[in-house]
PDB file with SEQRES, HELIX, SHEET and CRYST1 records, atoms N, CA, C and O in Angstrom:
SEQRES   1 A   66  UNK UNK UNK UNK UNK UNK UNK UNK UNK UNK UNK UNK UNK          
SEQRES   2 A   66  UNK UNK UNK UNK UNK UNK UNK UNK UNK UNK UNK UNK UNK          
SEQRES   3 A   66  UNK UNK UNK UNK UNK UNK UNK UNK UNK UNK UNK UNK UNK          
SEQRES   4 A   66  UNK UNK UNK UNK UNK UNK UNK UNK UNK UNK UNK UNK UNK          
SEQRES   5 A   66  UNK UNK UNK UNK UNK UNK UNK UNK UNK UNK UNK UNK UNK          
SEQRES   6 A   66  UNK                                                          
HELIX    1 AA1 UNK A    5  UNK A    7  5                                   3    
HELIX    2 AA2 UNK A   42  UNK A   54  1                                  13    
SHEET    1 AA1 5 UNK A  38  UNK A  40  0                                        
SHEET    2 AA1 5 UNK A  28  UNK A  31 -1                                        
SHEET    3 AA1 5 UNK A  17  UNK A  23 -1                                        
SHEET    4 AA1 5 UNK A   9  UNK A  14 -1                                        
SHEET    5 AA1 5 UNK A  61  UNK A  65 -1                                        
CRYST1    1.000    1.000    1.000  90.00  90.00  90.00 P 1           1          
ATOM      1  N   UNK A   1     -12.566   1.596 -29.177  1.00  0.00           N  
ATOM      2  CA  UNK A   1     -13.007   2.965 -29.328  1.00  0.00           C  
ATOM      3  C   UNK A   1     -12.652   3.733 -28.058  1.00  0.00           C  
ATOM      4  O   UNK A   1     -12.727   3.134 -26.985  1.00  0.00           O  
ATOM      5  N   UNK A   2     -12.196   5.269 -28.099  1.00  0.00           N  
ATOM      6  CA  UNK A   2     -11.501   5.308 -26.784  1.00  0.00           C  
ATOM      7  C   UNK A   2     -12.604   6.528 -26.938  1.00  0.00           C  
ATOM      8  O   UNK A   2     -13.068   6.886 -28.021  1.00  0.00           O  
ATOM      9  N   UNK A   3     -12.913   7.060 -25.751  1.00  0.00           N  
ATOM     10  CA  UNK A   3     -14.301   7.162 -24.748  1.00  0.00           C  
ATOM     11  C   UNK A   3     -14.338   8.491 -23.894  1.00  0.00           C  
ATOM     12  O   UNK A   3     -15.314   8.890 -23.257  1.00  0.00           O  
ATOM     13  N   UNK A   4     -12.742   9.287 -24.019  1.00  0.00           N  
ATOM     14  CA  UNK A   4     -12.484   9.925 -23.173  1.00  0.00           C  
ATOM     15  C   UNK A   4     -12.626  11.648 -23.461  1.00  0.00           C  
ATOM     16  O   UNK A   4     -12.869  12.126 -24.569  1.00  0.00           O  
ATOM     17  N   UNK A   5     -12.433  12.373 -22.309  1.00  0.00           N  
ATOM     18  CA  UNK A   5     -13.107  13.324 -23.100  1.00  0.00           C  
ATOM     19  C   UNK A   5     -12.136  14.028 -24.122  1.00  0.00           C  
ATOM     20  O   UNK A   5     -12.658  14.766 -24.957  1.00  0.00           O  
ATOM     21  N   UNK A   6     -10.962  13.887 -24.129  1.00  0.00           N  
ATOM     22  CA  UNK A   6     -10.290  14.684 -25.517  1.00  0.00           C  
ATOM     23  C   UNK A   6     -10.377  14.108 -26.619  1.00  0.00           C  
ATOM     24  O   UNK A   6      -9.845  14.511 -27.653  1.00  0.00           O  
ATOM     25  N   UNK A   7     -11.158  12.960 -26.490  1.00  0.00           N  
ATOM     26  CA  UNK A   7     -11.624  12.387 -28.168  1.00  0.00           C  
ATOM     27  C   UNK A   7     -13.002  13.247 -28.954  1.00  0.00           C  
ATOM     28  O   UNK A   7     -13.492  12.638 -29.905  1.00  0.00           O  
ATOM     29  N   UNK A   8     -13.492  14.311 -28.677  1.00  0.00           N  
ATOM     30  CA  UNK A   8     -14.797  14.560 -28.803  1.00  0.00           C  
ATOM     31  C   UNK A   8     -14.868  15.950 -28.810  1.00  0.00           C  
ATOM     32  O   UNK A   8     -14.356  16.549 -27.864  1.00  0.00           O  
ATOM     33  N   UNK A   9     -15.516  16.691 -29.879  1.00  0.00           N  
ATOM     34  CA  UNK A   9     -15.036  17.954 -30.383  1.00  0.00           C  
ATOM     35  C   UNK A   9     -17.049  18.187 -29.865  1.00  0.00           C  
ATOM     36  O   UNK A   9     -17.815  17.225 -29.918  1.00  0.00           O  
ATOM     37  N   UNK A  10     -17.481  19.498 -29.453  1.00  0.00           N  
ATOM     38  CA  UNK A  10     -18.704  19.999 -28.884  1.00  0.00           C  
ATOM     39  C   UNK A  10     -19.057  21.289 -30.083  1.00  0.00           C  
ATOM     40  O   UNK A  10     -18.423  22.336 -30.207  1.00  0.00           O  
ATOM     41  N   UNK A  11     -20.183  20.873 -30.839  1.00  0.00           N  
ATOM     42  CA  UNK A  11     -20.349  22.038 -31.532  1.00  0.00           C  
ATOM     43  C   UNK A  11     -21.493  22.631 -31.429  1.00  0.00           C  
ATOM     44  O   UNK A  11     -22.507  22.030 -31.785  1.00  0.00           O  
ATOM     45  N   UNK A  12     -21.572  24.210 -30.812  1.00  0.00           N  
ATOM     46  CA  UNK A  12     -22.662  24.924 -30.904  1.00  0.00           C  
ATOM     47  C   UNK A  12     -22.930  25.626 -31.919  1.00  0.00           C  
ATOM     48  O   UNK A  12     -21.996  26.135 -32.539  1.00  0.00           O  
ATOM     49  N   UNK A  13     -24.673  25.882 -32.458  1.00  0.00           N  
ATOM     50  CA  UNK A  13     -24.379  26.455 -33.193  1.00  0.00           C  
ATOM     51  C   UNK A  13     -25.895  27.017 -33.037  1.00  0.00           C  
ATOM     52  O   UNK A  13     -26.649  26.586 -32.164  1.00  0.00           O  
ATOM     53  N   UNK A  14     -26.275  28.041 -33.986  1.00  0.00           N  
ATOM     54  CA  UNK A  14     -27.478  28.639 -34.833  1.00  0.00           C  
ATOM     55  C   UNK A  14     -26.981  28.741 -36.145  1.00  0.00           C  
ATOM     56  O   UNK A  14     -25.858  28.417 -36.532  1.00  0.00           O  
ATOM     57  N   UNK A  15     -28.276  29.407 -37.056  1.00  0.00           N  
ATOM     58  CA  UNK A  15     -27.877  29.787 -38.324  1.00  0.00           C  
ATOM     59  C   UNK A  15     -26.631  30.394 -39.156  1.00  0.00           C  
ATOM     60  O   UNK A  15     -26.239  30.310 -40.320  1.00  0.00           O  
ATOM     61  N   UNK A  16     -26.193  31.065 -37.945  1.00  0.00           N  
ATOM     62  CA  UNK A  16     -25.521  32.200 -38.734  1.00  0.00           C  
ATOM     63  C   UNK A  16     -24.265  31.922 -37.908  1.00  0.00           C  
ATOM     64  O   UNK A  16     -23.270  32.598 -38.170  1.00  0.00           O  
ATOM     65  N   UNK A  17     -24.185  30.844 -36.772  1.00  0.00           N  
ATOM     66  CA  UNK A  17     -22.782  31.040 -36.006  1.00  0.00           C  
ATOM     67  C   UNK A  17     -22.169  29.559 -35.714  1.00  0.00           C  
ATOM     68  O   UNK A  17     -23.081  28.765 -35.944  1.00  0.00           O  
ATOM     69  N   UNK A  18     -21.114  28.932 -35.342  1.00  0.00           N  
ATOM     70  CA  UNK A  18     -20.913  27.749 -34.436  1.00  0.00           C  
ATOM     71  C   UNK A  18     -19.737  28.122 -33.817  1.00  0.00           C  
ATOM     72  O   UNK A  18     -18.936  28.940 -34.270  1.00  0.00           O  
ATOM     73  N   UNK A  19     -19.617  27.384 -32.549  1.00  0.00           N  
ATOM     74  CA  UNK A  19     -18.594  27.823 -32.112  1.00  0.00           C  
ATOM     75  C   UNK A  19     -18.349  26.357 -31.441  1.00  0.00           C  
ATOM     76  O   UNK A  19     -19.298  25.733 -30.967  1.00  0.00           O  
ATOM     77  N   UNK A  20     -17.326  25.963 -31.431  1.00  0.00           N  
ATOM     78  CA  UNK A  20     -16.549  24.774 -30.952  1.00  0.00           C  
ATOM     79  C   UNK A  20     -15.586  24.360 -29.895  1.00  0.00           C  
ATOM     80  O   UNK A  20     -14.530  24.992 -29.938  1.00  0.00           O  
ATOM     81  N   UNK A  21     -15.650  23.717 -29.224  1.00  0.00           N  
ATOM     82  CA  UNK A  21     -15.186  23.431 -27.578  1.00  0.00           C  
ATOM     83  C   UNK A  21     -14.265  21.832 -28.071  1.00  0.00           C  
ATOM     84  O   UNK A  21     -14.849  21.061 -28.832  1.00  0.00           O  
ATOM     85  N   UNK A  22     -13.316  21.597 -27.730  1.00  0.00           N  
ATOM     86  CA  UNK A  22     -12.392  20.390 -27.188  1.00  0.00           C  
ATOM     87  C   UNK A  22     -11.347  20.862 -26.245  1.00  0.00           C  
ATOM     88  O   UNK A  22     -10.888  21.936 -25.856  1.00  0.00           O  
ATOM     89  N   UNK A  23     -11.131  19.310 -26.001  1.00  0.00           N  
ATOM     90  CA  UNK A  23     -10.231  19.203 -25.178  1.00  0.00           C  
ATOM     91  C   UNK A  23      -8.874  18.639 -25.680  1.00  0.00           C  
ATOM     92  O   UNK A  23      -8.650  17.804 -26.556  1.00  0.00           O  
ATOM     93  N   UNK A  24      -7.850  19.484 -24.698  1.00  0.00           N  
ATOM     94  CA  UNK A  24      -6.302  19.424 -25.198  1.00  0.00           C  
ATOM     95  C   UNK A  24      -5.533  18.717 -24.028  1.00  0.00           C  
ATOM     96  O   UNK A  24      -6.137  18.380 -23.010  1.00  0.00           O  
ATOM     97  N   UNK A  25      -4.189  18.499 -24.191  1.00  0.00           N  
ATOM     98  CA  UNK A  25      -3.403  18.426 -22.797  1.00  0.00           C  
ATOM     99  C   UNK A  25      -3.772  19.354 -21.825  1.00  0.00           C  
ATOM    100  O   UNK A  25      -4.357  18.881 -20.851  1.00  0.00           O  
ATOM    101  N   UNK A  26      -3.575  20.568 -21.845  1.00  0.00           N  
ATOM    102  CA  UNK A  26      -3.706  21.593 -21.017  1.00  0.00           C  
ATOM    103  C   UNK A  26      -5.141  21.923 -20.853  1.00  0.00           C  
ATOM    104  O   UNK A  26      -5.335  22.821 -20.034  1.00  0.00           O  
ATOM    105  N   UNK A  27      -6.198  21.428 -21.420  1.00  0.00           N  
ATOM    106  CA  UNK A  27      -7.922  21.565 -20.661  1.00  0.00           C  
ATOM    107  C   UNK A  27      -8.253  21.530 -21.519  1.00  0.00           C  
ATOM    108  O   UNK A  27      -7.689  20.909 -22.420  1.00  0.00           O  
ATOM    109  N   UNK A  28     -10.014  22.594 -21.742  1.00  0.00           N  
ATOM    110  CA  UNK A  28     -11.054  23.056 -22.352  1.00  0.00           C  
ATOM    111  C   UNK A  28     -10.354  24.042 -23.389  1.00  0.00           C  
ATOM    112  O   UNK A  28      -9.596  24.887 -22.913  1.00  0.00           O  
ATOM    113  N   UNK A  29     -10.529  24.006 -24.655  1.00  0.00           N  
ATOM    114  CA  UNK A  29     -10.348  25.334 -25.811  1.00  0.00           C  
ATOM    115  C   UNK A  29     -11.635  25.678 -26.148  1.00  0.00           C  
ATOM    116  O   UNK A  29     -12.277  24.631 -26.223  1.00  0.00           O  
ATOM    117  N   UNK A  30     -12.101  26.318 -26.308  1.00  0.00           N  
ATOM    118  CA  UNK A  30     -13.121  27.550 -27.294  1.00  0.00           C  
ATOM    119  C   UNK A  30     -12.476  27.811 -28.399  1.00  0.00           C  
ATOM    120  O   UNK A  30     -11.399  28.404 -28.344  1.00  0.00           O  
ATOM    121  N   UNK A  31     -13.058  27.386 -29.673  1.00  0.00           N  
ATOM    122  CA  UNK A  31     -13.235  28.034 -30.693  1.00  0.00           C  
ATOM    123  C   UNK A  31     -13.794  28.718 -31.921  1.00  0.00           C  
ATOM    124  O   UNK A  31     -14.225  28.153 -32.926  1.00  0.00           O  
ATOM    125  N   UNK A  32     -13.704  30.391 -31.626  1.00  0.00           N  
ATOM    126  CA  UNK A  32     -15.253  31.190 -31.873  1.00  0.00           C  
ATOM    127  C   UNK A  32     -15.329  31.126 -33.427  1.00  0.00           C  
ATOM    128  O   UNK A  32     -14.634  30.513 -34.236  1.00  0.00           O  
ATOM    129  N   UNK A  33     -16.592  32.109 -33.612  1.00  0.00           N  
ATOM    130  CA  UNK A  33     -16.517  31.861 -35.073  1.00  0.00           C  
ATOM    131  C   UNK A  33     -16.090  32.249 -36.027  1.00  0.00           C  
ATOM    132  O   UNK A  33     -16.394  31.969 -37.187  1.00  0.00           O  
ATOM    133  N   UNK A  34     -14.970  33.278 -35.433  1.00  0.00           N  
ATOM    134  CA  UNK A  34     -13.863  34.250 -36.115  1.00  0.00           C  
ATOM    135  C   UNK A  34     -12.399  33.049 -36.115  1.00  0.00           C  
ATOM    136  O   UNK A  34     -11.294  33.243 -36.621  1.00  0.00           O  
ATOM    137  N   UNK A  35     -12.759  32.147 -35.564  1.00  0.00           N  
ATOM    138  CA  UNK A  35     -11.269  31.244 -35.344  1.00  0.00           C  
ATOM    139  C   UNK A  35     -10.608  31.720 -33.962  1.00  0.00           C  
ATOM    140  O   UNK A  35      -9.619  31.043 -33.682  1.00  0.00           O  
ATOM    141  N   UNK A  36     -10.846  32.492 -33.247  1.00  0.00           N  
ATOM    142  CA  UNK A  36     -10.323  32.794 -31.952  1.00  0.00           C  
ATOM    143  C   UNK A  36     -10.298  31.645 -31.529  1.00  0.00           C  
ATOM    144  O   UNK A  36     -11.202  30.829 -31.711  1.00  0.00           O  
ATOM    145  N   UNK A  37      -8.887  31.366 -30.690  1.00  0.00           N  
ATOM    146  CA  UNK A  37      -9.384  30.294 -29.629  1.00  0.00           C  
ATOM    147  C   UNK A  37      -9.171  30.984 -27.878  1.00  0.00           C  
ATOM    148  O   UNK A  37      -8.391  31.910 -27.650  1.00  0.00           O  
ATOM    149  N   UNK A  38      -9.996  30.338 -26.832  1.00  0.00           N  
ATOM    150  CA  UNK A  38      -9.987  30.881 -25.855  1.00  0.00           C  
ATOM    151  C   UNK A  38      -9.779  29.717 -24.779  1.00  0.00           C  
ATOM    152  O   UNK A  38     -10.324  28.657 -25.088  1.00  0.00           O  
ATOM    153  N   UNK A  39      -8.972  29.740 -23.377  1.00  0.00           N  
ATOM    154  CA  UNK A  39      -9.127  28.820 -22.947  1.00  0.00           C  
ATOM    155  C   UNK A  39     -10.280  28.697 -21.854  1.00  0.00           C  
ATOM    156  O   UNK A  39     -10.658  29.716 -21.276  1.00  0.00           O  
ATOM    157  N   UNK A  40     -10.731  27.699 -21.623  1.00  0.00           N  
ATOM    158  CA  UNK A  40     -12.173  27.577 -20.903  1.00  0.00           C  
ATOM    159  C   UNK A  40     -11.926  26.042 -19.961  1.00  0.00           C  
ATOM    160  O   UNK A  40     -11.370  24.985 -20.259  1.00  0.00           O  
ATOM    161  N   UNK A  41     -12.721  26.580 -18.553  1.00  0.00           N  
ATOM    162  CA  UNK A  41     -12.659  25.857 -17.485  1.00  0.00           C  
ATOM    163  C   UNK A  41     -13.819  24.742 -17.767  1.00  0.00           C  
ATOM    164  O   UNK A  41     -14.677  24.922 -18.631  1.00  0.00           O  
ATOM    165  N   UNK A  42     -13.781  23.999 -17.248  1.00  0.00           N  
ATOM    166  CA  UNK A  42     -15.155  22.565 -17.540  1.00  0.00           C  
ATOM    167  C   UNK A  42     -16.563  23.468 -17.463  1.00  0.00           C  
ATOM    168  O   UNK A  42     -17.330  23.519 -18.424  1.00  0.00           O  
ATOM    169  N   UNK A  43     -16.777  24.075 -16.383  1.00  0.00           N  
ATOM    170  CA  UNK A  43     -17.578  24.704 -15.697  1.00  0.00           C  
ATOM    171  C   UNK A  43     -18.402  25.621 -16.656  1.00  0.00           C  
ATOM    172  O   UNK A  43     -19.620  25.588 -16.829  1.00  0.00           O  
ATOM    173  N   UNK A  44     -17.120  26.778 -17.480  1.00  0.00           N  
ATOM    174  CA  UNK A  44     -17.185  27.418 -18.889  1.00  0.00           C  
ATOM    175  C   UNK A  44     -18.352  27.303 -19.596  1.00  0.00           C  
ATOM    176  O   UNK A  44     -19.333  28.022 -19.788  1.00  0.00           O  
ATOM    177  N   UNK A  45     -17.695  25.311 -20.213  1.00  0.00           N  
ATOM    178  CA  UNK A  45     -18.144  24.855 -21.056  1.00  0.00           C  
ATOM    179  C   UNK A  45     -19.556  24.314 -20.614  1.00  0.00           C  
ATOM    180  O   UNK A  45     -20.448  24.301 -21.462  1.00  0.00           O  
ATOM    181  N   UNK A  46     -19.806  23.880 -19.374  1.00  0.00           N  
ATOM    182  CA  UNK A  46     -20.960  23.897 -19.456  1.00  0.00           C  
ATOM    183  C   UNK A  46     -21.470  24.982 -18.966  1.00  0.00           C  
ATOM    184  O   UNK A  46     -22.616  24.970 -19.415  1.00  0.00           O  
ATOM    185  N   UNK A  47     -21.317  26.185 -18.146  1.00  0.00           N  
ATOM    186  CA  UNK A  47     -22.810  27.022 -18.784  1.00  0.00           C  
ATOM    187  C   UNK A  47     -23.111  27.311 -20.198  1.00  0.00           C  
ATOM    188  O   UNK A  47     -24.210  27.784 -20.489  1.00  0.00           O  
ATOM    189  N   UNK A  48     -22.206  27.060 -21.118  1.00  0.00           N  
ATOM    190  CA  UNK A  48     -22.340  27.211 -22.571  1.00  0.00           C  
ATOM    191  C   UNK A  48     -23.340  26.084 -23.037  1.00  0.00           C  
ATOM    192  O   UNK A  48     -24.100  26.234 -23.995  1.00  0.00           O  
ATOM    193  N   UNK A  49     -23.286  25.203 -22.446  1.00  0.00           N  
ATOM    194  CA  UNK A  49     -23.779  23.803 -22.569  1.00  0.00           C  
ATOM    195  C   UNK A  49     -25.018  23.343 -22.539  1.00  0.00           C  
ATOM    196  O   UNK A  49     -25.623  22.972 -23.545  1.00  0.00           O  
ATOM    197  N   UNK A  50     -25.520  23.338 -21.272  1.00  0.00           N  
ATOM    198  CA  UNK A  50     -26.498  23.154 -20.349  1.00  0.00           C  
ATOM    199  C   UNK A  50     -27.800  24.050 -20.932  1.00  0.00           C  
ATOM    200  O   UNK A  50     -28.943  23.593 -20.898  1.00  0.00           O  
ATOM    201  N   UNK A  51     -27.536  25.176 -21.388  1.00  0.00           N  
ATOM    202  CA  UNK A  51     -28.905  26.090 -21.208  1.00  0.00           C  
ATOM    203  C   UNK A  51     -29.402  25.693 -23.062  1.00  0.00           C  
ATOM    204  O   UNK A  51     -30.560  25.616 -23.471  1.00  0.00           O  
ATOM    205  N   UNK A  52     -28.432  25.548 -23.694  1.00  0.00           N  
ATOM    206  CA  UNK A  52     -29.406  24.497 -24.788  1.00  0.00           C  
ATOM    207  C   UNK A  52     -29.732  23.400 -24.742  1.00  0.00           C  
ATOM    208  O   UNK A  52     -30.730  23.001 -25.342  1.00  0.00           O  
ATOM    209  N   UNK A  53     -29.072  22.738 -24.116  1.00  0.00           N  
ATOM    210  CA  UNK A  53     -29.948  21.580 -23.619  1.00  0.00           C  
ATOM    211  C   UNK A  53     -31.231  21.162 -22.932  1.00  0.00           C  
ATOM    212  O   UNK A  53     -31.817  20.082 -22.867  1.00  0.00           O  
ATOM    213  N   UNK A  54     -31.496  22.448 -22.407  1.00  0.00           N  
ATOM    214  CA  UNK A  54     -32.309  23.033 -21.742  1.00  0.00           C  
ATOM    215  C   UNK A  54     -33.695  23.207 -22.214  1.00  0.00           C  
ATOM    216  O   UNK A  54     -34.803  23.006 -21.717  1.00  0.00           O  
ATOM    217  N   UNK A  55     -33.249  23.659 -23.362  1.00  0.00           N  
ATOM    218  CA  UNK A  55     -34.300  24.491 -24.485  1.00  0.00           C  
ATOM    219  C   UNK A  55     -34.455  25.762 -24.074  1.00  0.00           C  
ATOM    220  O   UNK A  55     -35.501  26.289 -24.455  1.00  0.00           O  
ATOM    221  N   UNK A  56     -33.572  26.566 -23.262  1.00  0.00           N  
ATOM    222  CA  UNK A  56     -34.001  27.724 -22.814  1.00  0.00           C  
ATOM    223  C   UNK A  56     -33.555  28.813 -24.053  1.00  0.00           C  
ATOM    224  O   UNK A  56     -34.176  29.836 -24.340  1.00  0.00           O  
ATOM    225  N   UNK A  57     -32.157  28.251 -24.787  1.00  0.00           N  
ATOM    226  CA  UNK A  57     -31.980  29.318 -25.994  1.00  0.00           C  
ATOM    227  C   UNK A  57     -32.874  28.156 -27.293  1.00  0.00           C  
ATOM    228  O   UNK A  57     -32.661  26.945 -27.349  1.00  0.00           O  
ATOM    229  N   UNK A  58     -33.559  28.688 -27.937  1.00  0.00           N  
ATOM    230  CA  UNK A  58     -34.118  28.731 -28.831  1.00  0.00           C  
ATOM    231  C   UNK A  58     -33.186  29.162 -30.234  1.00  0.00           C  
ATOM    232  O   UNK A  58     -32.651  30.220 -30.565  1.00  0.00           O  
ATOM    233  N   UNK A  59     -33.284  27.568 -30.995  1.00  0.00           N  
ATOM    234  CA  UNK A  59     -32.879  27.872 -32.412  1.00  0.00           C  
ATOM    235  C   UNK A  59     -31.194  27.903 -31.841  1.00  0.00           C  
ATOM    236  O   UNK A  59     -30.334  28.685 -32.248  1.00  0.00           O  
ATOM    237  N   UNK A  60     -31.011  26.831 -30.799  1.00  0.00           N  
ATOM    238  CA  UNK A  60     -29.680  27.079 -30.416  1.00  0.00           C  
ATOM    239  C   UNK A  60     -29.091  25.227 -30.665  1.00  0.00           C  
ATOM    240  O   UNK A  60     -29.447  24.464 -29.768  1.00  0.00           O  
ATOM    241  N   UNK A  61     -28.462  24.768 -31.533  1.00  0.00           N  
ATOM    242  CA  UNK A  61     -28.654  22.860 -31.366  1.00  0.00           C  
ATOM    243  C   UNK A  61     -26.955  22.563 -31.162  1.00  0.00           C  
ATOM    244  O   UNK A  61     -25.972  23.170 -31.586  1.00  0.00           O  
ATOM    245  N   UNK A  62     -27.112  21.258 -30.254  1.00  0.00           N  
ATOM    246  CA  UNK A  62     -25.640  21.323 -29.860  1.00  0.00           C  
ATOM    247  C   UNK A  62     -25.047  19.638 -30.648  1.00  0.00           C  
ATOM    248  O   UNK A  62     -25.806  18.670 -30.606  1.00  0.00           O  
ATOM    249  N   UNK A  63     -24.166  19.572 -31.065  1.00  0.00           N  
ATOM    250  CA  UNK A  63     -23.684  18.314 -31.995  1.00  0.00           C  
ATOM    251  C   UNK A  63     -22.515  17.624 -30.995  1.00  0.00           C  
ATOM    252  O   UNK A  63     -21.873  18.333 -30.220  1.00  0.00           O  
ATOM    253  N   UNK A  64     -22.381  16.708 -31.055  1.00  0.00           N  
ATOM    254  CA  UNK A  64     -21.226  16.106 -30.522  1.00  0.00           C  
ATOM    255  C   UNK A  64     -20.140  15.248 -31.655  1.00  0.00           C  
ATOM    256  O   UNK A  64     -20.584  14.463 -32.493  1.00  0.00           O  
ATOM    257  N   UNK A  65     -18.853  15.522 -31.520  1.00  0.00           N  
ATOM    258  CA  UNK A  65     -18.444  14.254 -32.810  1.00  0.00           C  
ATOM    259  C   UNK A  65     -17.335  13.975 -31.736  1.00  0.00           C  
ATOM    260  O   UNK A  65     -16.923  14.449 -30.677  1.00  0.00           O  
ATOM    261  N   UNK A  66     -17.034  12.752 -32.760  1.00  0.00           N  
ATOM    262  CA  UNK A  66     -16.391  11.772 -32.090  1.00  0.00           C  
ATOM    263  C   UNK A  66     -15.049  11.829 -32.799  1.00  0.00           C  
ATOM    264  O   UNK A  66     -14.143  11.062 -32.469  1.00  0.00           O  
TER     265      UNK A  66                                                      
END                                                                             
């Protein structure tokens, strides 16, 4: 099973939105919930990260897949 981080897609979401983070050759992608993609620094991704984990956003749950 390989372990690394471009195996592993990050999904945020609420009711009404998700928005999705992996990793490529070239780094971090964002992708919003219009299908935009954006590129994003590690750092990015975690303040996106961190503050639901947090519990500080509410009704905010974060998924990981493999």
């Amino acid at each position: 099973m390989i372990l690394t981080n471009d195996s592993y897609t990050i999904l945020i979401s609420t009711k009404t939105w998700t928005e999705r983070y992996y990793r490529d050759k070239a780094g971090w992608l964002k992708v919003s919930t219009r299908g935009r993609k954006f590129r994003a620094t590690a750092e990015q991704v975690l303040n996106h990260v961190l503050p639901a984990l947090a519990g500080i956003k509410p009704n905010v749950t974060i998924d990981v897949e493999h």
